[in-house]
C-alpha positions in Angstrom: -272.2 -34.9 167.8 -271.1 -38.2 168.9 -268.2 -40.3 167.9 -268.7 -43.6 165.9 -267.6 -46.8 167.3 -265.0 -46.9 164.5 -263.6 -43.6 164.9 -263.0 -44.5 168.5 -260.6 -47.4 167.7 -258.6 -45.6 165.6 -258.0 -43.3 168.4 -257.0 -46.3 170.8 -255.3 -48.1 167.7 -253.2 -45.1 167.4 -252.2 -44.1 170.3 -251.5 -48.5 170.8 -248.8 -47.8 167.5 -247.4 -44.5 168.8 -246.1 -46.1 172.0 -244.9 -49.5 170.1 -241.2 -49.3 171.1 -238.5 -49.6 169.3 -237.4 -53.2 170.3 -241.0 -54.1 169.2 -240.8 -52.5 165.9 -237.3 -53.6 164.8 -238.8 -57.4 166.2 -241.5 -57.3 164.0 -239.9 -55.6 160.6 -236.8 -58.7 161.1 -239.8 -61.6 161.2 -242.1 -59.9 158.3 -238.8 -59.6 156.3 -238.2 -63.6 156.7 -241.9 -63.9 156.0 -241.9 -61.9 152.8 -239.0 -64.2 151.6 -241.1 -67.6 152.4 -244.3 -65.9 150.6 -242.6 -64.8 147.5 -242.6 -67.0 144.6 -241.0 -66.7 141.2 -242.3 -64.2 138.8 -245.7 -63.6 141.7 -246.4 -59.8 141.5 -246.8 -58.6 144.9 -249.0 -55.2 146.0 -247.2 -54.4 149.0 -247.5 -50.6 150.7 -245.5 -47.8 151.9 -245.1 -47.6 155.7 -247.1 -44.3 156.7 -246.8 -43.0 160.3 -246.4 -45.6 163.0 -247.0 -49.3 160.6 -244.6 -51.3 160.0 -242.0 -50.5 158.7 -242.1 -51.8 154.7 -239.0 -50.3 153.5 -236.7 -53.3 153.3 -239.5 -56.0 152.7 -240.1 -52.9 149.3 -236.1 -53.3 148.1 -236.5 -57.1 148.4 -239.7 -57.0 146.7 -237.7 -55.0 143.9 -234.5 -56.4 143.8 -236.8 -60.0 142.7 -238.5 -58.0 140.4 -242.1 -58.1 141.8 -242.7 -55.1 143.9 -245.7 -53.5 143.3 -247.0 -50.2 145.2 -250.6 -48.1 145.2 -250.7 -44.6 144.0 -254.1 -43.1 144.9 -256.0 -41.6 141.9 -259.3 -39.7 142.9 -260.8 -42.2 145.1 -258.8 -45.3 143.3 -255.9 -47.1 144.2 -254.1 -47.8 140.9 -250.9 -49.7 141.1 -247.6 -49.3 139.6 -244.5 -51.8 138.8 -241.9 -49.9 141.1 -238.5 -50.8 140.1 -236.8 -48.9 142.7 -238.7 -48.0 145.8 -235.5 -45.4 146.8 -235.6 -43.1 143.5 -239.2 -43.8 142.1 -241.7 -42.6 145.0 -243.7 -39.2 145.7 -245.3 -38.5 148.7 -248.9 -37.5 148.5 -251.3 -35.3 149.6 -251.3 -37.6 153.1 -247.8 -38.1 153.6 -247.4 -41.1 152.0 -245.5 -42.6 149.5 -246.5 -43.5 146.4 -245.0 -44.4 142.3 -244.1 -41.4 140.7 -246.3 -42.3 137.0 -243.1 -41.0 135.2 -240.9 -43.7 136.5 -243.6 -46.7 137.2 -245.3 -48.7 135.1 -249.3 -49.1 135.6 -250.7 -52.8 136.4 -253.5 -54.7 135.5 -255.4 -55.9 139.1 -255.0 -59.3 137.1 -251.6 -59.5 137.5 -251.4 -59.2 141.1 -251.3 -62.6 143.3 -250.9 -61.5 146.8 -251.8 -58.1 148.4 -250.3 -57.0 151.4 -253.0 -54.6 153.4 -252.0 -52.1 156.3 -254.6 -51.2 158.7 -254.4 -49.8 162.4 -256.4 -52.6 163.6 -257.1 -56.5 162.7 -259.9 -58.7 164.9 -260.1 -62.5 164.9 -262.1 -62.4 162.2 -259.8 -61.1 159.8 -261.4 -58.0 159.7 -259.5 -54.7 159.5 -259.6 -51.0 160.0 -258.0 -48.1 158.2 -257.4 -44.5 158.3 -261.7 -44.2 157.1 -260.7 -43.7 153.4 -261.9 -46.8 152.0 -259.1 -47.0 149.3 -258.2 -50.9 149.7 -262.1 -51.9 150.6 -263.1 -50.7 147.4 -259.6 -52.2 145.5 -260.3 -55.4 147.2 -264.2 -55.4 146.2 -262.9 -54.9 142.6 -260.6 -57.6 142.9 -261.8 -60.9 145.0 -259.4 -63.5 143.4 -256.4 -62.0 144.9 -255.0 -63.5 147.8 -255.0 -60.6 151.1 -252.4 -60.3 153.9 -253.0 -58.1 156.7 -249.5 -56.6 158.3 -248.7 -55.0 161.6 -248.1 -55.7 165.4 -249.5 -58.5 167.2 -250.6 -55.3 169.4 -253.2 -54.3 166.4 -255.6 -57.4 167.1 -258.5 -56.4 169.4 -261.5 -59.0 170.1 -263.9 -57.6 167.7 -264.3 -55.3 165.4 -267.4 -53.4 164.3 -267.8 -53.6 160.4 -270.4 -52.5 157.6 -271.2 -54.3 154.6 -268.6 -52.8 152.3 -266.2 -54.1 154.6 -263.9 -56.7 152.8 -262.3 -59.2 155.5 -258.6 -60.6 154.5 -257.8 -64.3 153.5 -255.0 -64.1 156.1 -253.0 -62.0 158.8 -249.4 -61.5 159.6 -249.1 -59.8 162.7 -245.2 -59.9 164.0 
């Protein structure tokens, strides 16, 4: 059996994060913190993410988010992503059945898709086109599918844009990138 395009730039994409170093990575979570501060606006509910493996590191950009009241964070639910209001992003995750963190639904209040303005997407790759690849789940295509109106931010390392990536129709491209 042969591998898929896609399956073959997440290999590259991930071996590109692994060796990131760690001047790179502090680099980039100081500039997408001073980002986060510019995007946020009063009262805007924002869907950020959890950093999982080698992305970028969310944790600070989170306890801002929280500290201003507007963090919000996915929680996977069958094949769903159904977000929470996390008021504390230290006391009120679980990790999942992938390693990553999520609300614990004891602690976190559920959202309405409506509420959220901006959603901040991690991938292991970005193109020109504002295109993105995952981990092959398909959690935030079908979220975003669902949800059209809400303004999308792809986040990583400058080192995660490549030329072109292939895509398939249920592929939903982002309104903008921040690569640090």
């Amino acid at each position: 059996m042969t591998e898929s395009p896609k399956n073959n730039i997440r290999c590259f994409l991930k071996t590109v994060l692994a060796q990131l170093p760690l001047h790179r990575r502090k680099e980039g979570q100081a500039k997408f913190l001073s980002v986060i501060a510019h995007l946020h606006a009063a009262n805007a509910l924002i869907l950020s993410f959890a950093s999982f493996g080698d992305e970028i590191e969310t944790s600070l950009i989170n306890q801002f988010l929280a500290i201003n009241g507007c963090l919000l964070l996915p929680k996977i639910e069958g094949i769903q992503l159904i977000i929470y209001h996390v008021n504390n992003p230290t006391t009120d995750l679980l990790t999942n059945q992938f390693g990553i963190k999520e609300p614990n639904p004891k602690l976190c209040q559920k959202v309405f898709p409506s509420q959220i303005r901006k959603v901040l997407v991690p991938a292991l790759g970005f193109d020109r086109q504002k295109n993105r690849i995952g981990y092959g789940k398909g959690f935030y295509d079908r979220f975003l599918c669902l949800n059209p109106k809400i303004k999308t931010y792809g986040v990583g390392f400058r080192e995660q844009m490549i030329e072109k990536l292939p895509t398939a129709a249920h592929d939903i491209p982002l309104d903008s990138l921040l690569l640090f």
